[in-house]
C-alpha positions as CSV (number, residue, x, y, z in Angstrom):
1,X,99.7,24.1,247.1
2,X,103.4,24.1,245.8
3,X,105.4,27.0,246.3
4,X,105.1,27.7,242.4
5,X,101.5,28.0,243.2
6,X,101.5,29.9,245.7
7,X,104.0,32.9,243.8
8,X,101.3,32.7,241.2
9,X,98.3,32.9,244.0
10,X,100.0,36.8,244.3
11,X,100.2,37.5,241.0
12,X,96.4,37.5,239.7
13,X,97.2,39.2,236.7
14,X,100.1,37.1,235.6
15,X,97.8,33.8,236.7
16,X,96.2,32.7,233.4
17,X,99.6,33.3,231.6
18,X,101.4,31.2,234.3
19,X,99.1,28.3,233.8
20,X,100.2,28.1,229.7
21,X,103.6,28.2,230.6
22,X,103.4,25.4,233.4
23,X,101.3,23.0,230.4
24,X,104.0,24.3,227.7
25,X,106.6,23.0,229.7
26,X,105.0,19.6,230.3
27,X,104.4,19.4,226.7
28,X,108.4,20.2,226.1
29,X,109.4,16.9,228.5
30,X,106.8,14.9,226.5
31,X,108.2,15.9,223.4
32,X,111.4,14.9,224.1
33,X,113.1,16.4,220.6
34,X,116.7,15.7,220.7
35,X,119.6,18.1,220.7
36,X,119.7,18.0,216.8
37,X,115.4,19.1,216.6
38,X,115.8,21.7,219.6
39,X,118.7,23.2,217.4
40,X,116.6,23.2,214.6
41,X,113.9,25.3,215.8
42,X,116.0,27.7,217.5
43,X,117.9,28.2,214.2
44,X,114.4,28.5,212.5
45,X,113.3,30.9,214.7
46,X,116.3,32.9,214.3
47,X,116.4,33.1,210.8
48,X,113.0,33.9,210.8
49,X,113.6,36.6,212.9
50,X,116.9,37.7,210.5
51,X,115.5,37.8,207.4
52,X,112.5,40.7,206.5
53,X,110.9,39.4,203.2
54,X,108.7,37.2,202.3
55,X,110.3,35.0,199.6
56,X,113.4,34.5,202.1
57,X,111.1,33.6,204.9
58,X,110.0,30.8,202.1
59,X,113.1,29.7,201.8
60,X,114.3,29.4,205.0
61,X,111.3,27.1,205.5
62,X,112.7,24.6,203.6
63,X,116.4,25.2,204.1
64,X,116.6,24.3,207.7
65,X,115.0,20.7,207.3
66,X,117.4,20.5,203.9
67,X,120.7,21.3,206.3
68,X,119.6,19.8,210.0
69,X,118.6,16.2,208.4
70,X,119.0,16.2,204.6
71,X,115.6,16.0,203.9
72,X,113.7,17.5,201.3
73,X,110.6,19.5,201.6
74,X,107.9,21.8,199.8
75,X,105.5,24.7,200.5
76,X,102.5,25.2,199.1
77,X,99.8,28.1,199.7
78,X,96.3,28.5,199.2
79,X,95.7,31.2,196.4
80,X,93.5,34.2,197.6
81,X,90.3,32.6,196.7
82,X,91.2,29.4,199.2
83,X,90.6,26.9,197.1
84,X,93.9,26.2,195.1
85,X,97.5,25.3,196.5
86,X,100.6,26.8,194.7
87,X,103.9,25.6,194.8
88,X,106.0,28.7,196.4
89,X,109.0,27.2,197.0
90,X,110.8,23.5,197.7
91,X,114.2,22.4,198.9
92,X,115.5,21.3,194.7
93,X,115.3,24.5,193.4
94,X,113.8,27.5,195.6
95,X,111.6,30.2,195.4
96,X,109.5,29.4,192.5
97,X,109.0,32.8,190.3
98,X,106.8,31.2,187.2
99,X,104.2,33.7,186.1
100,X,101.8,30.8,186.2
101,X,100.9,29.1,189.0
102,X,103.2,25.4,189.4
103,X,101.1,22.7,188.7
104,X,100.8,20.9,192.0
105,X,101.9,17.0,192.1
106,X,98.5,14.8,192.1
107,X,98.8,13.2,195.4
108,X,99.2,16.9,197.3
109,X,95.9,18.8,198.2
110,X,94.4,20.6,200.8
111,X,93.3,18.7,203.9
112,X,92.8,19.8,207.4
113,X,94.7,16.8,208.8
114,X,98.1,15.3,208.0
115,X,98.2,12.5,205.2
116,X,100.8,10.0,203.4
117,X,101.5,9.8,200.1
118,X,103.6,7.3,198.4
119,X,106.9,9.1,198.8
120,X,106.1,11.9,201.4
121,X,104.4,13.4,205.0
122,X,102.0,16.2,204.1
123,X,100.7,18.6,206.9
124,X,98.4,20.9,207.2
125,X,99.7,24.8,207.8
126,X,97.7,26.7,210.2
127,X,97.9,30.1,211.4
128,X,97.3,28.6,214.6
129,X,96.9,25.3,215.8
130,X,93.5,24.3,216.0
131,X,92.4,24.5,220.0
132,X,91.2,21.2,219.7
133,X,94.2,19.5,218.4
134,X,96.2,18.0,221.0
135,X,99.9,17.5,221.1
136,X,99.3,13.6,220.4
137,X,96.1,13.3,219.2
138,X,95.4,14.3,215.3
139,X,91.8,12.2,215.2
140,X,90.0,15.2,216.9
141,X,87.6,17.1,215.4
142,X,88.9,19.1,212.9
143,X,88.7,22.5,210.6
144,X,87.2,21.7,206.7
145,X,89.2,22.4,204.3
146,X,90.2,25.4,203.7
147,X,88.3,26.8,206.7
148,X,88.4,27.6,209.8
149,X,88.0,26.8,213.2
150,X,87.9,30.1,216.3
151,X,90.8,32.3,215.3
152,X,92.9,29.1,212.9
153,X,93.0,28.7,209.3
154,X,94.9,26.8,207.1
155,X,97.0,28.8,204.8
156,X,98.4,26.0,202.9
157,X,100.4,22.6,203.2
158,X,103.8,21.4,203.6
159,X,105.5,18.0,202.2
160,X,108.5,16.5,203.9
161,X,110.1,13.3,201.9
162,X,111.1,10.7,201.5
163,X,108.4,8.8,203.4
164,X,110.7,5.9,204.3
165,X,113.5,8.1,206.5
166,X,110.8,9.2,208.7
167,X,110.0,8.0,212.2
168,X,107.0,8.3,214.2
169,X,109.2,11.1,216.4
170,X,109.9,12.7,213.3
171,X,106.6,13.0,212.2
172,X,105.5,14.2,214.9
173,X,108.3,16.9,215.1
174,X,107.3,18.3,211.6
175,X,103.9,18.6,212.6
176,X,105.2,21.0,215.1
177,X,107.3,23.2,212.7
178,X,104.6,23.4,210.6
179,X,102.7,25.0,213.2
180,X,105.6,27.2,213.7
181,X,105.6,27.9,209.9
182,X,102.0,28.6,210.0
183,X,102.3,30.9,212.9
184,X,104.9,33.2,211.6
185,X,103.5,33.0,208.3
186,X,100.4,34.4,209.5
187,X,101.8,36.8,211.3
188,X,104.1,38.0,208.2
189,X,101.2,38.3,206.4
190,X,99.5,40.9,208.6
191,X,102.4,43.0,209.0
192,X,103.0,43.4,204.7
193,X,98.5,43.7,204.6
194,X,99.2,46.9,207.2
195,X,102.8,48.2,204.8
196,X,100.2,48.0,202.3
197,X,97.3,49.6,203.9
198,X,99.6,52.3,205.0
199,X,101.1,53.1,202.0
200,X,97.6,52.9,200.1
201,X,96.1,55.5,202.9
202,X,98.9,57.8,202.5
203,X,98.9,58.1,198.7
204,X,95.4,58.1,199.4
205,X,95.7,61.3,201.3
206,X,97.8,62.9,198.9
207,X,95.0,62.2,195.9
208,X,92.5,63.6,198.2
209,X,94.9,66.8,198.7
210,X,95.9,67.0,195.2
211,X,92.4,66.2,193.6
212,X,90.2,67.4,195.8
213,X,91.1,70.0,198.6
214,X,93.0,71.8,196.4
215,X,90.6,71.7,193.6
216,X,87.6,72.5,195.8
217,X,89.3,75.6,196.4
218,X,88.3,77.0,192.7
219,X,85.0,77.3,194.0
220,X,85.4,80.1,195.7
221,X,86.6,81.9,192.7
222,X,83.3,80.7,191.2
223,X,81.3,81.9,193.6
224,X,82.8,85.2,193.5
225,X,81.9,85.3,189.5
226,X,78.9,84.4,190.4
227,X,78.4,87.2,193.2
228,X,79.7,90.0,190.5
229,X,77.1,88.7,188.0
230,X,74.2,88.7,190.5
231,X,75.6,92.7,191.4
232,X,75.5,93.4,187.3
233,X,72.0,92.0,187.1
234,X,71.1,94.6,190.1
235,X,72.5,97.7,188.3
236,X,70.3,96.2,185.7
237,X,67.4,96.0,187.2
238,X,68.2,100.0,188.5
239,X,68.0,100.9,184.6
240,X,64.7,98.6,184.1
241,X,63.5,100.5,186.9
242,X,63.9,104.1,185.5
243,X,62.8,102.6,182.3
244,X,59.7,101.3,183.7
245,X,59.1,104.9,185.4
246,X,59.5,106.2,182.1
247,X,56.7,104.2,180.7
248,X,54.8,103.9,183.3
249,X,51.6,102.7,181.0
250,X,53.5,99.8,179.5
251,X,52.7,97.2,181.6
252,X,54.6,94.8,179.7
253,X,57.4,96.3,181.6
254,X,56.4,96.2,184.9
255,X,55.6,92.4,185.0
256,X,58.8,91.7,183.5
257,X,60.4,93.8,186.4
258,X,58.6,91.8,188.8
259,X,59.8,88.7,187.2
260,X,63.6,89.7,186.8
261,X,63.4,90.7,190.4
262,X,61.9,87.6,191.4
263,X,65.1,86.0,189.4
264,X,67.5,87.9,190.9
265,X,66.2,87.0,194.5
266,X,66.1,83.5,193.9
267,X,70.1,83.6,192.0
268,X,71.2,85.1,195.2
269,X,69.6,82.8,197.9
270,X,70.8,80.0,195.9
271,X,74.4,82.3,196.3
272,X,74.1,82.8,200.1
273,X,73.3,78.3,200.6
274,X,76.0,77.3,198.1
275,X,78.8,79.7,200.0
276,X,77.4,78.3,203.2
277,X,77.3,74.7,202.2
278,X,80.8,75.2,200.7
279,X,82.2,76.5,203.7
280,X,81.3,73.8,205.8
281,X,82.0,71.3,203.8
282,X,85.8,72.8,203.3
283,X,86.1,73.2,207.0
284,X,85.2,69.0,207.2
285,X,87.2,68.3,204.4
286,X,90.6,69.8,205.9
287,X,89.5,68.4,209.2
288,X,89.4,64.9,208.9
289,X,91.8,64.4,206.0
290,X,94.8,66.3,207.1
291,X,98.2,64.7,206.4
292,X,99.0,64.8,210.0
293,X,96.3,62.7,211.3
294,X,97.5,60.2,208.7
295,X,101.1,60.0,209.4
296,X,100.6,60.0,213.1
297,X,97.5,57.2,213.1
298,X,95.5,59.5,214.8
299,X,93.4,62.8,215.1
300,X,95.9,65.9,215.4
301,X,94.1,68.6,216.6
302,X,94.8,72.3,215.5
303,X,93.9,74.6,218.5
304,X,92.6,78.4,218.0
305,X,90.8,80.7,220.0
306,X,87.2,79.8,219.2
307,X,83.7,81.7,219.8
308,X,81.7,78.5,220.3
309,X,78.1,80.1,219.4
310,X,79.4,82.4,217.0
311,X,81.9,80.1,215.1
312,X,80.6,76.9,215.3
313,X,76.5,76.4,217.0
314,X,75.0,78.8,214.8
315,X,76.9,77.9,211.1
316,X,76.2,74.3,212.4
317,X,72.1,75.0,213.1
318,X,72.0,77.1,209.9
319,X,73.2,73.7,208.0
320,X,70.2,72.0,209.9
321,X,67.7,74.2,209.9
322,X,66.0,73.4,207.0
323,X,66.0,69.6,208.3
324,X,64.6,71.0,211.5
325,X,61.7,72.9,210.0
326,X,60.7,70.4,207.8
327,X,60.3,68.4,210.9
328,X,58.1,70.8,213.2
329,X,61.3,71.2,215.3
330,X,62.3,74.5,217.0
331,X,65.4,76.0,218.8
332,X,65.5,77.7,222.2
333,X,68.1,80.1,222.3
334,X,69.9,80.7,225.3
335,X,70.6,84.2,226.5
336,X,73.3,83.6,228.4
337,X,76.1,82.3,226.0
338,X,74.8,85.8,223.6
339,X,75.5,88.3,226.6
340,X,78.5,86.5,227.8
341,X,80.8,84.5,225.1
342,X,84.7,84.6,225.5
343,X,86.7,82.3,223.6
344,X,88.1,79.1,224.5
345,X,90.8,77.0,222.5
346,X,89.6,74.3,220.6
347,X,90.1,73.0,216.9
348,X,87.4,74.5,215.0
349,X,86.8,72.3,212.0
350,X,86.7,69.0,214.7
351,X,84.1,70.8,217.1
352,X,82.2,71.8,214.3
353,X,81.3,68.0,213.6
354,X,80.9,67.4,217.1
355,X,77.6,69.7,216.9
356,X,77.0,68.9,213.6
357,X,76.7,65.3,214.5
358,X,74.8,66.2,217.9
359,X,72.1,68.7,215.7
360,X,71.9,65.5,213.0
361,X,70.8,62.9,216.2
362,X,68.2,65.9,217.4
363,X,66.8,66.6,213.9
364,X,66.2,62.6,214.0
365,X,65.2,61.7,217.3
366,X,63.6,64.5,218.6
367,X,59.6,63.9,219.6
368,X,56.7,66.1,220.5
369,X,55.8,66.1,224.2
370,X,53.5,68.0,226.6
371,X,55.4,69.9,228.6
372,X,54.7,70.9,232.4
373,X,52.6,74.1,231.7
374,X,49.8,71.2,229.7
375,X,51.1,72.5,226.3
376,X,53.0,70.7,223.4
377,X,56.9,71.2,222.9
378,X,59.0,70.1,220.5
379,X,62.3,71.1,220.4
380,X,66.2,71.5,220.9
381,X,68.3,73.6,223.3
382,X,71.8,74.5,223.8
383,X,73.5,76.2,225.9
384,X,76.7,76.4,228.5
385,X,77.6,76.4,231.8
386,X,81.0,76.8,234.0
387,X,81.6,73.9,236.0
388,X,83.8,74.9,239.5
389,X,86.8,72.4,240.1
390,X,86.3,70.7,236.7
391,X,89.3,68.3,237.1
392,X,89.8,68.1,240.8
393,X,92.7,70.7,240.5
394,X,90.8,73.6,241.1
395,X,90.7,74.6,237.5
396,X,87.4,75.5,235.8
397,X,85.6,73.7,233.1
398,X,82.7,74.6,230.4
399,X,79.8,72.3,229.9
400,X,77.9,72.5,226.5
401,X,74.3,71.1,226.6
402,X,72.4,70.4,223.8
403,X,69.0,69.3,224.8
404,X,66.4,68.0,222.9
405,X,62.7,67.2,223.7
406,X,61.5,63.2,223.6
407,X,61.7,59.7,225.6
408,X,64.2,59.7,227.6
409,X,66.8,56.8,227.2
410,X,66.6,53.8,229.7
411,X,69.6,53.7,232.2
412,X,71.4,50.7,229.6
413,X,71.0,52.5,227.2
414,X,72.6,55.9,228.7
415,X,75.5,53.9,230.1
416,X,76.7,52.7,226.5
417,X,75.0,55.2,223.8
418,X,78.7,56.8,223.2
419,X,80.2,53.2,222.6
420,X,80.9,52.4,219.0
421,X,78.3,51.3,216.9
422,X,75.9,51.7,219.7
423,X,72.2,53.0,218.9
424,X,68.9,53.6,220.7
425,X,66.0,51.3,220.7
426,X,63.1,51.3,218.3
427,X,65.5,53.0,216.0
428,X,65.4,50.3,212.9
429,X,63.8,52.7,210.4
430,X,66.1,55.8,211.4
431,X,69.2,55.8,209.3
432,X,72.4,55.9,211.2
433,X,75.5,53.8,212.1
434,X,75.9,54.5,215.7
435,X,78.9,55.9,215.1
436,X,78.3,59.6,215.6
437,X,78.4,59.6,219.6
438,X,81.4,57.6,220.0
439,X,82.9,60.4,217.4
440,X,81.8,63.0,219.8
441,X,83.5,61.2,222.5
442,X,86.6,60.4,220.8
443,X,87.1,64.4,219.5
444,X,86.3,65.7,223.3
445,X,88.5,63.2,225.0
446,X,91.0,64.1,222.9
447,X,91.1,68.0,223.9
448,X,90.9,66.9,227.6
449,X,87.5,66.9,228.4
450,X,84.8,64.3,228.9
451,X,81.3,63.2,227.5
452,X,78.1,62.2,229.4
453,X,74.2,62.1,229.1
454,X,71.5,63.2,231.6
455,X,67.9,62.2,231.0
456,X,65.4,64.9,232.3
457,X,61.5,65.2,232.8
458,X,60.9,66.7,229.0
459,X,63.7,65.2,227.3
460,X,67.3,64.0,226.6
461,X,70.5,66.3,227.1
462,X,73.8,65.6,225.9
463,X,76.4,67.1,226.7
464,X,80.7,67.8,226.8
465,X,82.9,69.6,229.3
466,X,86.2,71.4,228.1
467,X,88.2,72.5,230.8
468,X,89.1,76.0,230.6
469,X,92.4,77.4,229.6
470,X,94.4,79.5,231.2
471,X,95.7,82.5,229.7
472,X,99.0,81.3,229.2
473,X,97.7,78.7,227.4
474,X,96.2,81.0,224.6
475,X,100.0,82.1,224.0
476,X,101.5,78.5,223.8
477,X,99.0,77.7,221.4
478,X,100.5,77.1,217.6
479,X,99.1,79.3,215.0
480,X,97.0,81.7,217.0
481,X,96.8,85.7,216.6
């Protein structure tokens, strides 16, 4: 083992890397480029490196051939469908800026492997180079055209001329900077795709601000029109009352009493769900799309003192209770969060969808069993617990449970059910993305706490721990009374 080897032996990690470097550098003595070539690429690279936009990147692609060796050159690029090559830019006159697409010269098209024409060297432009391709051999197997093979793909082609000035060596060096073309082409192209997906999400976010959050507000004023018309159509039904007393023997009256009170009922229920529903829906809406989580890239949580049953489990269970009726599913109240519920700091409109998300699984997933007294159960639980020494520093944590009756998961299953797009098994004809859990994970992790799952005798419990804040911390918190 040579003492190069035996660095890299130490350094594990590092080993893999090491390796690449080791057959990169072989690859450089075989290439042997001269002085002129390895000046070349460094200029390229630099320039690359110099220049920010896309048309200049173009033109420094056929500059630097133009000024190293006085030959001319051309780009061309597939259009989005894959098919077509276009004529970006060449060495006579530029960056081409025709509205139409330049007529490409007969002899050019797209091919997966370098080619000759009568005047010029044509190669392919990958994003990578295909890992079959070796630095000498270009009979291997390649891509088809336009395709792609593992993570290459040929994003267009690139002519070097005339035919007659080049050499062997020199073919073989363009092949290379094509490669390097390709590369940092690709790579370009990312970067503008994500400028452009950022800017799209943050105008995005404003629309959604503008045209919806803000709008969505006007309900409330709707609802409270609603409410006053609902109270007028009481104080009518007080006179229809007296009325009715009046003339007691009409009995015309009296059934439509009965019906207008029946009306009335019905007009305020309807009240009662759409002010729930509306509520909840708000409190989503400004959760998930607030500006901060967009300009940040992530989740920004808003921290307030929080009465976890109160605030958020029982709103959340009234949105799923009709879900969990119509399935034969009821909920086991626990006494101990009633008789003994302080507040912990958590953002509200986040933990909300937490249960929400946990109460739309049970609703799904939950199945009849017998229990251990012989009879059948089925059903959901919650309920919390304080966990001693939570995070190893003596501090205290809470554990929320929410428990609901059913097969319990198999130990695979339990060890990845809060990975992304993870589900249970047999669950083909249950809607659901598998998202929801890894959600739950993400939103928890996020406020310092952790997820898990515990299967038991009856059923499957879920559960999150949230450490315990101090009092101090109550005070540091932004925006709380």
């Amino acid at each position: 083992m040579t003492q190069r080897d035996q660095l890299t032996s130490k350094r594990p990690d590092l080993a893999d890397i090491c390796r690449r470097v080791r057959e990169k550098s072989a690859s450089y003595s075989r290439y042997h480029f001269s002085e002129q070539y390895n000046d070349f690429l460094k200029a390229f690279f630099d320039l690359a490196q110099e220049y920010d936009s896309l048309e200049n990147y173009y033109r420094i692609c056929v500059a630097v051939p133009l000024e190293f060796t006085g030959l001319e050159s051309r780009l061309y690029l597939c259009d989005d469908s894959g098919n077509r090559l276009d004529l970006v830019c060449d060495s006579f006159t530029g960056v081409r800026r025709q509205p139409e697409p330049v007529t490409v010269p007969g002899p050019i098209h797209l091919s997966a492997e370098p080619y000759e024409t009568e005047s010029s060297y044509v190669i392919p432009i990958y994003s990578k180079p295909p890992v079959s391709r070796s630095d000498t051999d270009f009979t291997a197997p390649r891509p088809a055209q336009g395709g792609a093979m593992g993570e290459s793909r040929i994003h267009g082609m690139y002519e070097i001329m005339p035919l007659d000035r080049l050499t062997a060596d020199d073919k073989f060096f363009f092949v290379k900077y094509a490669n390097r073309i390709g590369y940092n082409l690709h790579n370009r192209m990312i970067a503008l795709q994500n400028i452009d997906h950022l800017k799209f999400i943050n105008n995005l976010v404003m629309d959604i601000e503008h045209n919806i959050i803000v709008p969505n507000m006007y309900f409330k004023h709707l609802f409270n029109q609603l409410k006053r018309k609902i109270v007028e159509m009481e104080n009518l039904q007080k006179r229809m009352e007296r009325m009715a007393r009046e003339d007691s023997e009409n009995s015309n009256h009296l059934q439509c009493l009965k019906c207008y009170r029946a009306l009335r009922e019905d007009l305020f229920g309807y009240h009662r769900e759409l002010v729930k529903h509306h509520a909840n829906v708000s409190l989503f809406l400004e959760s998930l799309f607030r500006r901060e989580h967009f300009v940040r890239g992530h989740l920004v949580l808003r921290p307030k003192k929080c009465f976890v049953e109160k605030e958020v489990i029982i709103p959340q269970l009234e949105n799923y209770r009709s879900r969990l009726e119509a399935a034969g599913i009821t909920v086991e109240r626990p006494r101990n969060m009633i008789d003994e519920e302080f507040p912990i700091l958590v953002d509200v409109g986040l933990l909300a969808q937490v249960y929400a998300n946990l109460f739309s699984n049970a609703a799904k997933y939950t199945r009849e069993i017998i229990d251990h007294s012989g009879r059948p159960r089925k059903s959901i639980a919650y309920g919390r617990e304080i966990v001693e020494n939570y995070s190893g520093d003596g501090k205290r944590g809470i554990k929320f449970n929410v428990f609901s009756t059913g097969p319990p998961l198999s130990p695979e299953e339990a060890e990845s059910i809060f990975d992304e797009g993870v589900r249970g098994r047999d669950v083909e004809k249950i809607p659901g993305t598998g998202h929801g859990l890894s959600f739950i994970k993400h939103v928890i992790e996020m406020h310092g706490g952790s997820v898990g799952y515990e299967s038991t005798e009856e059923g499957n419990n879920f559960y999150f721990i949230l450490p315990l804040p101090d009092v101090t911390d109550y005070d540091a918190a932004p925006g709380l009374p």
